[in-house]
C-alpha positions as CSV (number, residue, x, y, z in Angstrom):
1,X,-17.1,-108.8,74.7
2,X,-17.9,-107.4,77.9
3,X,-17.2,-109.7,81.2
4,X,-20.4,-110.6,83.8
5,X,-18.7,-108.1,86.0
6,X,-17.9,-105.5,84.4
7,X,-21.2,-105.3,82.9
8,X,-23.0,-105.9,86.6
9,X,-21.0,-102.5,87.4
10,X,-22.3,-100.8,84.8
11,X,-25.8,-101.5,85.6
12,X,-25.6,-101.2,89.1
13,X,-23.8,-97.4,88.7
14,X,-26.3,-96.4,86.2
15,X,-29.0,-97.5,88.8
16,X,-27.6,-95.4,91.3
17,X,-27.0,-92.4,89.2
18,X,-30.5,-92.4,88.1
19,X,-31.9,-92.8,91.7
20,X,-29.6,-89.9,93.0
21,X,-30.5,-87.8,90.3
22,X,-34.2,-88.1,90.2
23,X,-34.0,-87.5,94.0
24,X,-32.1,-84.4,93.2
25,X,-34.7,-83.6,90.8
26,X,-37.7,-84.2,93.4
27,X,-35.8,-81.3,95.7
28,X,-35.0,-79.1,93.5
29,X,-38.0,-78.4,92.2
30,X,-40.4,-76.5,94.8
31,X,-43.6,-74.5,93.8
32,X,-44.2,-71.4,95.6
33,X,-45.3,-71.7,99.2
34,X,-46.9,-70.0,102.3
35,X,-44.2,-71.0,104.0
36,X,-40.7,-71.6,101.8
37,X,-38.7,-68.7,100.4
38,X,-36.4,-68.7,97.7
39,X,-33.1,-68.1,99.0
40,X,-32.2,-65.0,96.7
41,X,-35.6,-63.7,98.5
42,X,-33.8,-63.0,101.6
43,X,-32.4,-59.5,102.6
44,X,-34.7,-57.7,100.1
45,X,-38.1,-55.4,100.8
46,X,-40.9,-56.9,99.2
47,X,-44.7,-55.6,99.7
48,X,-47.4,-56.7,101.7
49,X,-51.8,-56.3,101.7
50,X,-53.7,-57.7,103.6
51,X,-56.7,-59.5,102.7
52,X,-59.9,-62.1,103.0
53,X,-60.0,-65.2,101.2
54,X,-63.0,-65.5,99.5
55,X,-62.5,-69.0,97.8
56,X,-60.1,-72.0,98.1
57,X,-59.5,-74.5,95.6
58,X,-57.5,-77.5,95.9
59,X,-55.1,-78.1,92.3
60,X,-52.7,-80.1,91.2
61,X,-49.3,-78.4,90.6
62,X,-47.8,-80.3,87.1
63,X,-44.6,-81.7,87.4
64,X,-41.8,-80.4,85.0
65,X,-38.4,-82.2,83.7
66,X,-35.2,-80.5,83.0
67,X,-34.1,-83.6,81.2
68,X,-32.3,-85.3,84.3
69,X,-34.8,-88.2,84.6
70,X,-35.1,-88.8,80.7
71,X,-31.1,-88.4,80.3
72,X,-30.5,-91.1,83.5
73,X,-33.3,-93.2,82.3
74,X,-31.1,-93.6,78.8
75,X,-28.1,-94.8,81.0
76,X,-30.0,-97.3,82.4
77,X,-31.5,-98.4,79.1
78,X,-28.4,-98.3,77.3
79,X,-27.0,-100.4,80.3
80,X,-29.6,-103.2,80.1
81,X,-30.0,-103.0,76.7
82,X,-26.1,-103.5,76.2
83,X,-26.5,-106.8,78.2
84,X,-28.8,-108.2,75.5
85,X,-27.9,-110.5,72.5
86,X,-24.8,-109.6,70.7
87,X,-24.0,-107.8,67.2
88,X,-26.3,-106.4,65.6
89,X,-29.0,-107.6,67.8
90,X,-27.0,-106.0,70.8
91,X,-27.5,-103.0,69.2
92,X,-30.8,-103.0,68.9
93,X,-31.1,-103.5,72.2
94,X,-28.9,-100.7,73.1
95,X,-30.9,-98.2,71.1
96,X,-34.6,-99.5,72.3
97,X,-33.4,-99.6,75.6
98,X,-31.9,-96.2,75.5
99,X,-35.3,-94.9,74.3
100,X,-37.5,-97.0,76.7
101,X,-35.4,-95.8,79.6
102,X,-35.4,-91.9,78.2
103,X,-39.2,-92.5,78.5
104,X,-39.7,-94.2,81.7
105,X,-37.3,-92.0,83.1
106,X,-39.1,-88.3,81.6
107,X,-42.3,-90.1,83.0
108,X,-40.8,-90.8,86.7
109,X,-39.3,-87.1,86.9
110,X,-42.4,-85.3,86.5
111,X,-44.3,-88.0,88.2
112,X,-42.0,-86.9,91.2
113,X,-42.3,-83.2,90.5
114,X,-46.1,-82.9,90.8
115,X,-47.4,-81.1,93.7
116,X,-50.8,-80.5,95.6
117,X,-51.7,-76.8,95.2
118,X,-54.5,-74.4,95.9
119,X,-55.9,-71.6,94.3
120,X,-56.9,-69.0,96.7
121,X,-59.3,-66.2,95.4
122,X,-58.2,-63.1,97.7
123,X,-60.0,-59.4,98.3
124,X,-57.2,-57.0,99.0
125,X,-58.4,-54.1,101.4
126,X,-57.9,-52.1,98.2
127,X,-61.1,-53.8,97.2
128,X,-58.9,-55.0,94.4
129,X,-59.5,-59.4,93.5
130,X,-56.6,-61.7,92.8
131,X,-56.6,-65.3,92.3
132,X,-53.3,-66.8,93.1
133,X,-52.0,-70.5,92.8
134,X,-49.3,-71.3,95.5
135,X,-48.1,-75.3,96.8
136,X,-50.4,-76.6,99.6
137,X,-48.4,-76.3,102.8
138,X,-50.6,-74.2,105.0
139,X,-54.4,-74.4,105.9
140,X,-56.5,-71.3,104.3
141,X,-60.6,-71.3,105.0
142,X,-62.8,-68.8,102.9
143,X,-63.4,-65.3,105.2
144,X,-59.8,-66.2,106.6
145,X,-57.7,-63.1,107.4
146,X,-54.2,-63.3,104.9
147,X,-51.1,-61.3,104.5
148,X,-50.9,-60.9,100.4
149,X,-46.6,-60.9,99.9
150,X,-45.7,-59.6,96.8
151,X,-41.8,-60.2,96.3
152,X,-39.5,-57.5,94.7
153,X,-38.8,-59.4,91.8
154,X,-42.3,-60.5,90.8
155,X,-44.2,-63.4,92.1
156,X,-46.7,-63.4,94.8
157,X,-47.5,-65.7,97.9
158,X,-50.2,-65.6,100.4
159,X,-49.5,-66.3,104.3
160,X,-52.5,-66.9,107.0
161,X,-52.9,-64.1,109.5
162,X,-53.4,-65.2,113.0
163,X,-55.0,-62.6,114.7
């Protein structure tokens, strides 16, 4: 059997590792932005237009998992669950809580990886339409002036113009 302390340990650490990695999660994952790059963006020429907004939409950005949240949240679960009853109702225990905590843990990591978006419908000065969806970390108003970015490897972004 497993002593108070021991088992204390156990739940403490797995309470850590599933807070550090769901905070590892949150910064990790970043939609695209006016105003972040990708660091394999750097150093290579990508194309720009200019163009008009003609419509601004506020969105929400769904959150995605990569597992981390639902894989911590079974530590925890099998932690807690391990401190209940003993034999065959300690096992029980073990395997509900590994499931409860897989769940609650899935459910926190895209809870944390949902982001505030916009959908900006842009005229290019090639009189061409695009409607892009970027994360909300810059201010766009419809007749707004833009620089349309679109990156060597694929992917768009649109940047205010100042002028």
């Amino acid at each position: 059997m497993m002593s108070k302390s021991i088992l204390s340990t156990t739940v403490l650490s797995s309470f850590l590792l599933a807070g550090s990695m769901l905070v590892f999660t949150g910064c990790a994952t970043n939609p695209t932005t006016a105003n972040t790059v990708r660091r394999n963006e750097t150093g290579v020429a990508h194309s720009m237009e200019m163009g008009r907004i003609l419509e601004v939409r506020a969105v929400t950005i769904q959150g995605e998992t990569e597992g981390i949240g639902g894989v911590a949240g079974g530590v925890m679960g099998l932690a807690l669950g391990n401190a209940v009853g003993r034999g065959r109702g300690q096992t029980i225990g073990r395997v509900g809580g590994t499931l409860a905590g897989a769940a609650v843990g899935t459910a926190v990591e895209t809870g944390i990886t949902t982001r505030e978006g916009v959908e900006l419908t842009v005229q290019l000065e090639s009189g061409e339409v695009i409607v892009v969806l970027q994360g909300a970390d810059a201010e766009f108003q419809m007749g707004d002036p833009v620089r349309v970015i679109r990156r060597a490897g694929g992917g768009v972004r649109v940047v205010p113009t100042f002028t």
